[in-house]
C-alpha positions, 0 to 999 in steps of 0.5 A, a space after each residue: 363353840 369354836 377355840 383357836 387356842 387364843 381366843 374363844 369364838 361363840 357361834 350362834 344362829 340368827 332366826 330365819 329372815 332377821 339379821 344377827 343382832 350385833 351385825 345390825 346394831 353395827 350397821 345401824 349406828 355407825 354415824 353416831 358412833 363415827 361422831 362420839 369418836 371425832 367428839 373432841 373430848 374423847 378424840 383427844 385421848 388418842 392424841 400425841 399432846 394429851 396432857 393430865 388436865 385434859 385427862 381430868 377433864 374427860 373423866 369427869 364428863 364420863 363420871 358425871 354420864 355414868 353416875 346418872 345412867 347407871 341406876 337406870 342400867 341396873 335397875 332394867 337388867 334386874 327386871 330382865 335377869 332371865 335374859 342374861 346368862 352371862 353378861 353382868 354390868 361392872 360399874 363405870 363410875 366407880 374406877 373413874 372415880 377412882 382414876 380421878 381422885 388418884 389424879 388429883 382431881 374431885 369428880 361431881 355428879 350433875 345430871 342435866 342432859 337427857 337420860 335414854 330410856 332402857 325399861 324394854 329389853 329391847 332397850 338394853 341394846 344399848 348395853 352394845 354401845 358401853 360395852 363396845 366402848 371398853 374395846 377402845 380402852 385397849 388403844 386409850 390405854 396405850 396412849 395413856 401410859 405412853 403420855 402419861 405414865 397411866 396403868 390400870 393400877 393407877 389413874 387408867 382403871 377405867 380404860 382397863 374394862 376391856 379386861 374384864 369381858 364385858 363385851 364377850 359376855 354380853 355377845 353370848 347373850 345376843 341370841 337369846 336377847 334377839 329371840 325376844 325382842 325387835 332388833 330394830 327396837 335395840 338399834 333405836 336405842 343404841 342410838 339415843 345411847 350415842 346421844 346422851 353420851 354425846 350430850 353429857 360430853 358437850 353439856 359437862 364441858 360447858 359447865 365447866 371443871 373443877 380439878 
């Protein structure tokens, strides 16, 4: 374990012949994960014209994902606690709940896409994609409070995980996780992650919002 003083940096092995497991979930889900980022829900979070609305719109697609996914995400890293010495899952629907009731706004749950499976540990590579997705929180963030005036004490809590160090901890696990389950296995569903996202952004917005 190496400090520069700024940041800590966990240095660990990989088994002979196989690829770091985040080096491969990288590499195998770079298109899906260049689609979720050109969907236009989340596109428009980064965007000059963002306006309260849409915000609430967009938290309420991620609330609807995360009130269904959750559940599932708890109950697999229950069965799979020995493999996590660090990492422990934060709730994603409650700040967004949170977020949107500060706003003005009244978030419901309706759970008509496909959920990804996440029984297998190999399965909870999948964790790489929501953890991940907190690092973008720090760009969100700023164009949050720049458009409308959001903090993470008001209205942007959920776009403030990054804080909490999901991703870090969940990246000090990655070897013992690897050592113990097919890589290709967590890359397969990392991927159908990205789908479901993308499904529950694309159905929610079809169903229409009640702000």
């Amino acid at each position: 374990m190496l400090s520069d003083g700024r940041a800590e940096i966990v240095v660990t092995k990989p088994l002979a012949g196989r690829p770091r497991l985040f080096d491969l979930l990288k590499q195998e889900t770079l298109q899906a994960h260049e689609r979720i980022e050109a969907q236009p829900r989340l596109a428009a979070l980064v965007s000059p014209g963002l306006d309260r609305d849409e915000y609430l719109r967009t938290l309420d697609c991620l609330h609807a994902f995360f009130s269904a996914i959750e559940p599932v995400i708890e109950a697999s890293l229950r069965n799979h606690r020995e493999h996590f010495e660090h990492y422990r899952w934060r709730r994603r629907s409650l700040p967004l709940r949170e977020d949107m009731i500060a706003l003005g706004g009244l978030p419901a749950i309706c759970a008509r896409s496909a959920l990804p499976s996440m029984q297998t540990l190999g399965q909870l590579g999948a964790l790489y994609v929501l953890e991940g997705a907190t690092l973008g929180g720090r760009v969100i963030a700023d164009n949050l409070r720049v458009q409308l005036g959001l903090s993470e004490k008001f209205g942007a809590r959920y776009f403030h995980l990054y804080l909490h160090g999901g991703w870090a901890a969940l990246r000090k696990d990655a070897a013992i996780i690897q050592a113990c389950c097919d890589p290709r296995e967590a890359a397969t569903a990392a991927n159908a992650m990205f789908t479901s996202l993308q499904s529950f952004l694309d159905d929610r917005d079809r169903e229409g919002f009640r702000g």
